[in-house]
N, C-alpha and C positions, 0 to 999 in steps of 0.2 A: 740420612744421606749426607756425606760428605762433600764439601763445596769446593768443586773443582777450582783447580788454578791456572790461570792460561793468561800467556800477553794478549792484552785486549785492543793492545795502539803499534804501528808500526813506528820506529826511530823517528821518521818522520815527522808523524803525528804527534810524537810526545814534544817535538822540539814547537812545533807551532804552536799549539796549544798556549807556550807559555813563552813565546817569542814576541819581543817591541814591537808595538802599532807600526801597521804601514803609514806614509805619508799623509791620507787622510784621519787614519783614527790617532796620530801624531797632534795634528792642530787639535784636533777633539778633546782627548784625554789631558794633553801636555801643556793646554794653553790655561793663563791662569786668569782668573775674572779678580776685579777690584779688591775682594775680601781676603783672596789668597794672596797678593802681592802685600798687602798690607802685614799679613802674619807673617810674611817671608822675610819684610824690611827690620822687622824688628830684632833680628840676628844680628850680631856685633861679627863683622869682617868677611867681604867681599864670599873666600871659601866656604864659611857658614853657611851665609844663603843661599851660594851657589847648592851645596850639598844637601840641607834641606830640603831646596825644593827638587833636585832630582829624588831624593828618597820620596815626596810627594808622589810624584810624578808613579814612580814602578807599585806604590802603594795601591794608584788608581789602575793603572793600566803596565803589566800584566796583572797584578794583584799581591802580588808576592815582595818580601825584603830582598831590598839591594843588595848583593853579594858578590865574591869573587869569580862565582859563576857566571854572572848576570851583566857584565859591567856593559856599562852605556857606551854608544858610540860617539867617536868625534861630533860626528852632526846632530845626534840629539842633544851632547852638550850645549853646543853650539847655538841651538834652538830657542833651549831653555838659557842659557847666560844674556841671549841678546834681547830677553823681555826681561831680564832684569838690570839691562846695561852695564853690566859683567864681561868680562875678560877671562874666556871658558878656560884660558891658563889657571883660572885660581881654582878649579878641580881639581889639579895635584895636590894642592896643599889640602886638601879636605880628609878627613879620616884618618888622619893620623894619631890621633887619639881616639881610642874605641869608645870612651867614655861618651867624647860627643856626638858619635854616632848614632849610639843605646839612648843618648839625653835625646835626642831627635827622634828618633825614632818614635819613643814613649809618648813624647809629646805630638807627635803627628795622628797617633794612635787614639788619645785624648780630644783635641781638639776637633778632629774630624769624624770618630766613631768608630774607626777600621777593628777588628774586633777578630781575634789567634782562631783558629779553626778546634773545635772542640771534639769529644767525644757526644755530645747534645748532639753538634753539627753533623759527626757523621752517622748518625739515627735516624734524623732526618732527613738527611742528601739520598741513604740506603732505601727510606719507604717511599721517596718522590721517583729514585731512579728503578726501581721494584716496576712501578703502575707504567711507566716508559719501555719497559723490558718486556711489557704483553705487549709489545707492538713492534718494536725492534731487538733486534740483539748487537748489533752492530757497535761495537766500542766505541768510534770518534762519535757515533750522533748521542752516545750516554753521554759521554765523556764532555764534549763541548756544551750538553745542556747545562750538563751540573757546575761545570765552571764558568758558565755566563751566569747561571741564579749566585753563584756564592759573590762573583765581583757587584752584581745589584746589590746585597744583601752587605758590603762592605765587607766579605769575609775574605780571609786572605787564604789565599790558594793553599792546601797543603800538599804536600812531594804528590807529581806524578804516578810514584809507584802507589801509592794512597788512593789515589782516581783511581789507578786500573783495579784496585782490590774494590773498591767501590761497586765499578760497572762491574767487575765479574761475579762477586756475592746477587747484584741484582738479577743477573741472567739467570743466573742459578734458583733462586727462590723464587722466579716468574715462571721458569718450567717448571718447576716442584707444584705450581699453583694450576696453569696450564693440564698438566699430569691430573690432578683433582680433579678438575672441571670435567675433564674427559672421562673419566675413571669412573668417577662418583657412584653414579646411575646405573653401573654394571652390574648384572644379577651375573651369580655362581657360571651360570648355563651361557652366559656372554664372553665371558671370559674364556670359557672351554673351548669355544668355537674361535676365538682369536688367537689361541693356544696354535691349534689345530692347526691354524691358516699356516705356522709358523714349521710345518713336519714338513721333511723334505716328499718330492713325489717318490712313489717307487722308480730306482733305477735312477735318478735323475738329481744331482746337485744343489735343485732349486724346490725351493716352497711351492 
């Protein structure tokens, strides 16, 4: 049987999903405890730090690399510059060299464990959101499970369109299972008569 393909999230949904902490999960995610300020300090020049710790920061919460897509707002810079007594102006200067972007990055990756989303990963994430799929089919409740277990698991979000091929394979091979279940146990003579149930009445449009 061939694994149908269908959008699983509305525009909506695919934007929240990977959209900045509200105000609360802001202080939660984005606030940095003693150990982190210390790895932060030991960057040479105000924009370094500044930049690091916002790639920190998108590493933990949404999960994903900082990108041109993604770029942070005023007030989270803001946020973050003012627990590190920074001057959120030295964000322009930041990234201008890709080098030190990629050296950051690596190193944030290293020191903390965050860890590229694999082909292992999507094996796994496929037979967890499979056993989820005998129970719902519903895209954002697949779709938000598997992307809160990857951020516990330190795994970095992979594209959107990756989740919905995720949840929709899972839908798909939980009916295919579903189907079994049901089927299984059916003699030749069971089938006939479900056949049957399926022939129109005489005269009449309907089964």
């Amino acid at each position: 049987m061939s694994m149908t393909r269908r959008s699983m999230l509305s525009a909506t949904e695919r934007d929240n999903l990977i959209a900045l902490p509200n105000d609360e999960l802001v202080i939660q995610f984005f606030t940095f405890n003693e150990s982190d300020l210390a790895i932060i300090q030991q960057h040479r020049g105000s924009e370094n730090r500044l930049g690091f710790a916002v790639q920190l920061c998108y590493l933990r919460y949404p999960g994903v690399v900082l990108g041109d897509h993604n770029k942070p707002s005023s007030e989270v810079i803001q946020f973050i510059a003012d627990q590190l007594n920074i001057s959120p102006s030295a964000w322009e200067r930041y990234g201008f060299r890709k080098n030190t972007f990629h050296e950051h990055l690596l190193e944030l990756q290293t020191l903390y464990g965050f860890r590229s989303f694999t082909m292992s990963h999507y094996r796994e994430s496929l037979a967890r959101l499979e056993d989820l799929a005998m129970q719902t089919d519903k895209g954002i409740v697949l779709a938000t499970t598997l992307i809160e277990h990857l951020r516990g698991q330190l795994i970095l979000l992979p594209s959107i369109k990756l989740v919905e091929r995720l949840c929709s394979e899972a839908i798909t091979k939980s009916n295919q299972r579903i189907y079994q279940n049901l089927t299984e146990s059916l003699s030749d003579e069971h089938c006939k008569k479900l056949d049957e149930l399926l022939q129109r009445k005489p005269d009449s449009k309907f089964t």
